[in-house]
C-alpha positions in Angstrom: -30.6 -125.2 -3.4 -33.7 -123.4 -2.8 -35.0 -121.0 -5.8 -34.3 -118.3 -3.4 -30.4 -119.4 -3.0 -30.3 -119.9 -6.9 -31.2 -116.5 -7.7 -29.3 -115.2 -4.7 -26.2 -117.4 -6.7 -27.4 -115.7 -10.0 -26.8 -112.5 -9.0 -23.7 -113.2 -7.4 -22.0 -114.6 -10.2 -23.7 -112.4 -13.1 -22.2 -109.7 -11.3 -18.3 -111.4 -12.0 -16.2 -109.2 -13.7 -14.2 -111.5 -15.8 -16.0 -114.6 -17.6 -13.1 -116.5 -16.1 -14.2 -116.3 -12.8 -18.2 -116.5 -14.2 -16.8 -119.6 -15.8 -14.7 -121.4 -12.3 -17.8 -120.3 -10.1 -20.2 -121.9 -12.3 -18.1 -125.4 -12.2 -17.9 -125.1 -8.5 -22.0 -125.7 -8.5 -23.5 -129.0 -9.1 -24.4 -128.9 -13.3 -28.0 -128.4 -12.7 -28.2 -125.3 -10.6 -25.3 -123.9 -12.9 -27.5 -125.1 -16.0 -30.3 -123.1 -14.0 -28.5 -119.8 -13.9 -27.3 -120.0 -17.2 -30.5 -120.8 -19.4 -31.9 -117.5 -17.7 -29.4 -114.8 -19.0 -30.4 -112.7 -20.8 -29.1 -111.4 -24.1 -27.4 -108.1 -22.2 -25.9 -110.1 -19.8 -24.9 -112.9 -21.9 -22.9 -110.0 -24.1 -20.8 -108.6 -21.5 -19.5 -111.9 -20.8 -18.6 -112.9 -24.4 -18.1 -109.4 -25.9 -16.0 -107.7 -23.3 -12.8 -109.4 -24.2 -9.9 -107.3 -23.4 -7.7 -109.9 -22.5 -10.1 -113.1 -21.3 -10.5 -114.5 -25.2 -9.1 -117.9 -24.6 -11.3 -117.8 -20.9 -14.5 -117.1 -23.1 -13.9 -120.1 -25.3 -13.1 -122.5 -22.8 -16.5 -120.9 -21.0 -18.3 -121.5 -24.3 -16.9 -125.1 -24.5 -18.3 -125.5 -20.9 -21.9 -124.6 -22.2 -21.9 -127.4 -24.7 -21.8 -129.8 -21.4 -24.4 -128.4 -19.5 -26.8 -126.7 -21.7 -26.7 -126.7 -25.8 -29.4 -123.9 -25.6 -27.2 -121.6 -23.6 -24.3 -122.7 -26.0 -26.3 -121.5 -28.8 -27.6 -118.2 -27.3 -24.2 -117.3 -26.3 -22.6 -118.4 -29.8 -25.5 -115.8 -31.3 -24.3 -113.1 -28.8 -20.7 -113.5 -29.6 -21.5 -113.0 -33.2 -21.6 -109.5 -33.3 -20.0 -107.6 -36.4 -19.0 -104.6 -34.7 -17.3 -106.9 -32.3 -15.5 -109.0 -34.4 -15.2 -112.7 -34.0 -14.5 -114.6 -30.6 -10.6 -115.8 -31.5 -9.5 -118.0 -28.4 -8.1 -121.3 -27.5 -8.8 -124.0 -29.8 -11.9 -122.3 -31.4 -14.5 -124.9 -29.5 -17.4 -122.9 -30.9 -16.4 -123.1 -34.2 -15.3 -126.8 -34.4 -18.8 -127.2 -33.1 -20.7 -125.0 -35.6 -18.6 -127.1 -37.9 -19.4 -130.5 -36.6 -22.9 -130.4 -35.7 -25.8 -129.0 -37.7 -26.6 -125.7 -35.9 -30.0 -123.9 -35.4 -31.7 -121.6 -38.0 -31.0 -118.8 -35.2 -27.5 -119.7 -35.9 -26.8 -119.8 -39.1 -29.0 -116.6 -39.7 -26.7 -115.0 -37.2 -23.5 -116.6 -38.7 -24.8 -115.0 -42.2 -25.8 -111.9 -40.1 -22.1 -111.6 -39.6 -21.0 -112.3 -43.1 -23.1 -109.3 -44.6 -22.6 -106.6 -41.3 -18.9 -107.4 -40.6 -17.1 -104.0 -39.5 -14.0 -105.0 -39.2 -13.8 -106.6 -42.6 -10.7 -108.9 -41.1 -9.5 -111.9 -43.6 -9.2 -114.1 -40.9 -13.2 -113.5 -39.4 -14.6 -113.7 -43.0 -12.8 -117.0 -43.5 -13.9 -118.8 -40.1 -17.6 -117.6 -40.5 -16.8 -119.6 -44.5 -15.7 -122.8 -42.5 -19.3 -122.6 -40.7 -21.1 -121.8 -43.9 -19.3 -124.8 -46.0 -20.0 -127.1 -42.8 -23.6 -126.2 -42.9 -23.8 -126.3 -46.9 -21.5 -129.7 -47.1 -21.9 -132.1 -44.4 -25.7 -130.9 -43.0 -27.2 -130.0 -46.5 -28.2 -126.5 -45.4 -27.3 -124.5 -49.2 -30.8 -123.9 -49.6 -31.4 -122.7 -45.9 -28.5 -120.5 -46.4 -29.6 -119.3 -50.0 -33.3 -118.7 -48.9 -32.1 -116.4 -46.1 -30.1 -114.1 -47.9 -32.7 -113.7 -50.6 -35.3 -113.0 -47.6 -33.2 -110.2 -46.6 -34.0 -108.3 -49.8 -30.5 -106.7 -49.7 -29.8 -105.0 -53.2 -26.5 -106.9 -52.9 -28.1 -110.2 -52.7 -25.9 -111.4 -55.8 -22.7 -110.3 -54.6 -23.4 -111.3 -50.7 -24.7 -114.9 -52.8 -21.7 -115.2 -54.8 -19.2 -114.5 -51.8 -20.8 -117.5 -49.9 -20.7 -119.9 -52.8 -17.0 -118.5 -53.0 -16.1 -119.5 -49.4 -18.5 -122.7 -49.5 -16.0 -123.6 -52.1 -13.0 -122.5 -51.2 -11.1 -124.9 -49.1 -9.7 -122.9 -46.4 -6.1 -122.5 -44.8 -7.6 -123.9 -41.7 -11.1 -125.7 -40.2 -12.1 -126.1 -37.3 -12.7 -129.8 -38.1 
């Protein structure tokens, strides 16, 4: 495809509706060009398709899961996105974007935006605060990243630094009713 034909693609599929059919248009194209189209969206666009989730939850995580193939930077920048606290977190299909935010050391921008989370949650739902706890005991157990995590907060200069610390050490050490590995 010419670079003319990939942005004519772009716009065709950025302007999908659904992330499902985002997702089935982008598998149609040879992994390159979609990789292509992908790496260039931009935060906006990247949050309508992982934030507008009336009904399409379990179509956005297997579209999530389908970034990890073609493009780990997308994967991230979308992951980032779809951590939004007045959103809530991404609940669908088997969690893939948690098992691998769990199994793989993830970027500073990550886990910033995984604490980001923690600390600007809206919703205040059990069930978010204790899958953004399997990231943070991932991170602080398996990948050594306590200090990362500890350093951040205190950077923040939040006059609830102690109770925001003590809630991660909580989760860190809590073992969950569920992980996502």
């Amino acid at each position: 495809m010419t670079e003319d034909e990939i942005t004519e693609k772009r716009e065709e599929l950025l302007s999908e509706h659904w992330t499902e059919d985002l997702h089935h248009s982008l598998r149609d194209l040879h992994p390159d060009v979609a990789r292509r189209i992908i790496d260039t969206m931009d935060d906006s666009e990247i949050y309508v398709k992982v934030n507008h989730r009336r009904f399409q939850e379990d179509y956005i995580a297997e579209y999530l899961n389908y970034l990890w193939d073609i493009s780990k930077e997308a994967f991230w920048r979308h992951t980032i996105v779809s951590l939004d606290p007045e959103v809530g977190i991404l609940w669908g299909g088997d969690m893939p974007h948690f098992e691998k935010m769990c199994k793989n050391p993830i970027p500073k921008e990550v886990l910033e935006a995984v604490i980001h989370f923690l600390i600007h949650d809206k919703n205040k739902i059990e069930q978010d605060t204790e899958a953004i706890g399997c990231v943070l005991r991932a991170q602080a157990k398996r990948f050594n990243q306590l200090d990362e995590i500890k350093n951040y907060v205190r950077s923040l200069n939040l006059q609830e630094e102690t109770e925001i610390l003590n809630q991660i050490e909580q989760l860190i050490e809590t073992e969950p009713g569920y992980s996502f590995y």
